[in-house]
N, C-alpha and C positions, 0 to 999 in steps of 0.2 A: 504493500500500500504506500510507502512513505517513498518509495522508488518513484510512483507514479504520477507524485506531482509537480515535480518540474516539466512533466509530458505536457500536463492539465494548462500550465500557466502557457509553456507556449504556443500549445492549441489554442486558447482563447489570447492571448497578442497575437499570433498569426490571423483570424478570426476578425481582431480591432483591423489589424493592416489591410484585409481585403474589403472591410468599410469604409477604411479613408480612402486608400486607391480609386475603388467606385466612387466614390464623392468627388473625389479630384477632376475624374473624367468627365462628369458633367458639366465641366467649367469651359469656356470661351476661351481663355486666357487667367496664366497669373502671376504675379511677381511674388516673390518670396522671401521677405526681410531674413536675411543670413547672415548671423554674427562667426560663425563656426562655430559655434559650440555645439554640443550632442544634440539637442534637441532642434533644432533651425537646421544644421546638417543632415537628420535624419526627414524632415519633412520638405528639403528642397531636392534630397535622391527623392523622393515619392514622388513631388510634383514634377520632377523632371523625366518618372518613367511612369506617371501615367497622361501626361501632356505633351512631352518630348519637346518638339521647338515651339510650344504654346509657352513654355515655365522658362520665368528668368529669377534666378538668385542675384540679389541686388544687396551688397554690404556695404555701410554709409562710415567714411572715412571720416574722422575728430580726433580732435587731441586725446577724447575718451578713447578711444579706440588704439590699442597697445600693438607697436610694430610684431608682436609675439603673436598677436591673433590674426592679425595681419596674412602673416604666414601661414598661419595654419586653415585659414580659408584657403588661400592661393593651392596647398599644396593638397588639402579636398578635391577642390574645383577641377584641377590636372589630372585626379586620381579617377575620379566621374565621368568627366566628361561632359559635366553640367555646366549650361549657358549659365553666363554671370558675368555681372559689371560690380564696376565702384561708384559711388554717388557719392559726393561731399556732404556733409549737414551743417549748422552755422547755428548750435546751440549755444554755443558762449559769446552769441552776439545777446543771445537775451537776457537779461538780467535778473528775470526771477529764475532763470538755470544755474547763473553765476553765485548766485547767493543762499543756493546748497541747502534750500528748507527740505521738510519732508517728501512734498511734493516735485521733486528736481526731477524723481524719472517720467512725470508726465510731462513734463517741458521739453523733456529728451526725446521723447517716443512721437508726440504730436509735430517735432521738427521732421522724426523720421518719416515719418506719417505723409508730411504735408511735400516731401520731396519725394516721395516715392507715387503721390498723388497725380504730381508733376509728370515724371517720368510716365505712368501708367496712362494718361491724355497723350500723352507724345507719342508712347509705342502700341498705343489700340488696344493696352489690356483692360481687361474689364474689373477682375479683382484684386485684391492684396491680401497676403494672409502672413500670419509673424508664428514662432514657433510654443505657446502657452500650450503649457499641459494640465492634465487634471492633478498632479500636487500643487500646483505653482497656486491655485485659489487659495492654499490655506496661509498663505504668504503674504506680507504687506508689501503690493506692486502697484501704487499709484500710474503702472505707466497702463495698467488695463484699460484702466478710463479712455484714455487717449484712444484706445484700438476700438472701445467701444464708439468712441463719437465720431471715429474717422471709419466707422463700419469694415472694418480690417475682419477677417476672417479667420477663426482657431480650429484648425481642422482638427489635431494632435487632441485639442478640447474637446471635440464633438465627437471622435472617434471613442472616447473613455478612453487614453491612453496615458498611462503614467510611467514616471522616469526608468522604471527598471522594465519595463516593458519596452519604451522606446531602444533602452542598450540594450537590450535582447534583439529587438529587432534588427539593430543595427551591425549587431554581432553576425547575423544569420545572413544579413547581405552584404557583412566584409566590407562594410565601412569603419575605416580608421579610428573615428569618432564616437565607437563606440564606448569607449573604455576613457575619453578623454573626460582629465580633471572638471568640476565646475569652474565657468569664466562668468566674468562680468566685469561691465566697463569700470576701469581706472576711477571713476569717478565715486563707484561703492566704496573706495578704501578712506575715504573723508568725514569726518564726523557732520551729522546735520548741524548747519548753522556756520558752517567753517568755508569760507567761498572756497569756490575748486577755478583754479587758477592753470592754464597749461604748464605752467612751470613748475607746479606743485605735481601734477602727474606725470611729467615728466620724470620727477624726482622719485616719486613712488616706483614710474616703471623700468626706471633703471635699477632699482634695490630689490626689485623682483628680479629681477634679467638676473642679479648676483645670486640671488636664492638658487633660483633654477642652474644658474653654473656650479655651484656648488653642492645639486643633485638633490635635492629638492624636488618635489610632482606637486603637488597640492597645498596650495598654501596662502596666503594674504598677509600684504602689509600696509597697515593702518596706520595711517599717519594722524597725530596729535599733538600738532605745532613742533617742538621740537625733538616729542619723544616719537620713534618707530615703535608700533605694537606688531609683533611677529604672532601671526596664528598656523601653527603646522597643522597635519594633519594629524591624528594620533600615534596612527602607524610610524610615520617622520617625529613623534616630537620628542622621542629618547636620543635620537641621532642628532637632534639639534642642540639638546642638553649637552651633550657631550661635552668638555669644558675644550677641547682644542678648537671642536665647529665653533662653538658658540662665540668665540673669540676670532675666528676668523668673521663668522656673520657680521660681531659689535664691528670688527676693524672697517670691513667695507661698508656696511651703512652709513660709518662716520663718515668715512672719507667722498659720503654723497651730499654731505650736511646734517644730519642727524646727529643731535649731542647727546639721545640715552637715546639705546637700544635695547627691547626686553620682550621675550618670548613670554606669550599670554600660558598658562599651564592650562587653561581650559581647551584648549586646541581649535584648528577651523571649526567653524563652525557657518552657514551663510547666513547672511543678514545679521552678521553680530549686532551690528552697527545696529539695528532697528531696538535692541532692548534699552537707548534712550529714550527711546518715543513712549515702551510701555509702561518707563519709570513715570512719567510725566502725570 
């Protein structure tokens, strides 16, 4: 019996996949907000194989946007074979984006939104869709709002598919992206109320770049004026302990401007940042 259920889960994910696919193909056209991360990667291989040259993967270039992710769209997109462009977005021209309240991912998301709006007039497509699943509701993501008022499309939602289902899926179709850490823009590692400044994520995303040279998969660093907050992953945070790592991490973050550096013990976690909002 207890053999049998990993059969069960991915009979019904396979199950959810031949409901999105069907759904997809009744579409006209669609573009598909693609950050590279596992979820947006696994719903723009769908769109792109049940549309083929109807689907375009569209990933929106900003300072939030870390040369690291950068990449790893580029080298999906090669892997696939999936149509895809770059689109700029011009969030930190607005200033309630710059000033880092609560609500900064719908400032972010409605830019992406309204340029990908753009482009979808230009290129005769008729919808848009962004990659939300069904765990991500129980999450505080003000950028929903935005997808809901810009009538953006959740397929990944409407199919009932959730994250471990998604990397399953994505396992079984030999996407890279299956197994890839969670990402998110440069601009979550800022505490609310602390403007986000390119130069400030600049700095963050070169004290990651160190992380990850240093052999590092999963991790976040939180910037807090001048202290770095280091979150590992659990698995990594005994190897981070380690007193020779830990003194090489303190040396390189200093030497990016940070004058304390200090590994949180509670480890990654996503959305740290957001248990200011439910201290409040």
């Amino acid at each position: 019996m207890a053999a049998a259920a990993p059969q069960a889960n991915e009979a019904a994910a396979l199950a959810k996949q031949q409901s999105l696919l069907d759904s997809l193909r009744g579409l006209d056209g669609l573009l598909v907000a693609f950050s590279g991360g596992a979820d947006s990667a696994y719903l723009a291989w769908a769109a792109h194989r049940a549309l083929g040259a109807r689907a375009l993967a569209v990933t929106a270039l900003s300072p939030s946007f870390s040369r690291h992710d950068r990449e790893q769209a580029e080298t999906f997109v090669r892997a696939t074979g999936l149509r895809h462009e770059f689109i700029e977005t011009h969030e930190f021209e607005n200033p309630l984006y710059v000033a880092n309240q609560a609500d900064r991912c719908y400032h972010c998301k409605d830019e992406l939104f309204d340029r990908m709006e753009a482009l979808a007039r230009e290129r005769a497509f008729s919808m848009i869709a962004y990659g939300v699943n069904s765990d991500d509701t129980s999450d505080f993501r003000p950028g929903h709002r935005a997808a809901h008022e810009h009538h953006v499309l959740a397929p990944l939602l409407d199919a009932g598919l959730h994250k471990d289902e998604i990397r399953l899926l994505s396992r079984i179709a030999g996407l890279a992206t299956w197994d890839r850490p969670a990402s998110a823009c440069l601009s979550s590692r800022v505490p609310y109320g602390t403007a986000v400044t390119p130069e400030l994520l600049e700095k963050i995303e070169r004290a990651e770049a160190a992380l990850r040279e240093l052999g590092f998969r999963q991790f976040r660093v939180r910037s807090h004026g001048e202290l770095a907050r280091i979150e590992l992953a659990p698995e990594e945070l005994a190897q981070g302990l380690q007193t020779g790592m830990a003194q090489q991490i303190a040396t390189r973050l200093k030497q990016l401007g940070f004058t304390f550096v200090t590994l949180d013990l509670e480890g990654y976690r996503q959305g740290s940042l957001n248990s200011l909002l439910e201290a409040k």
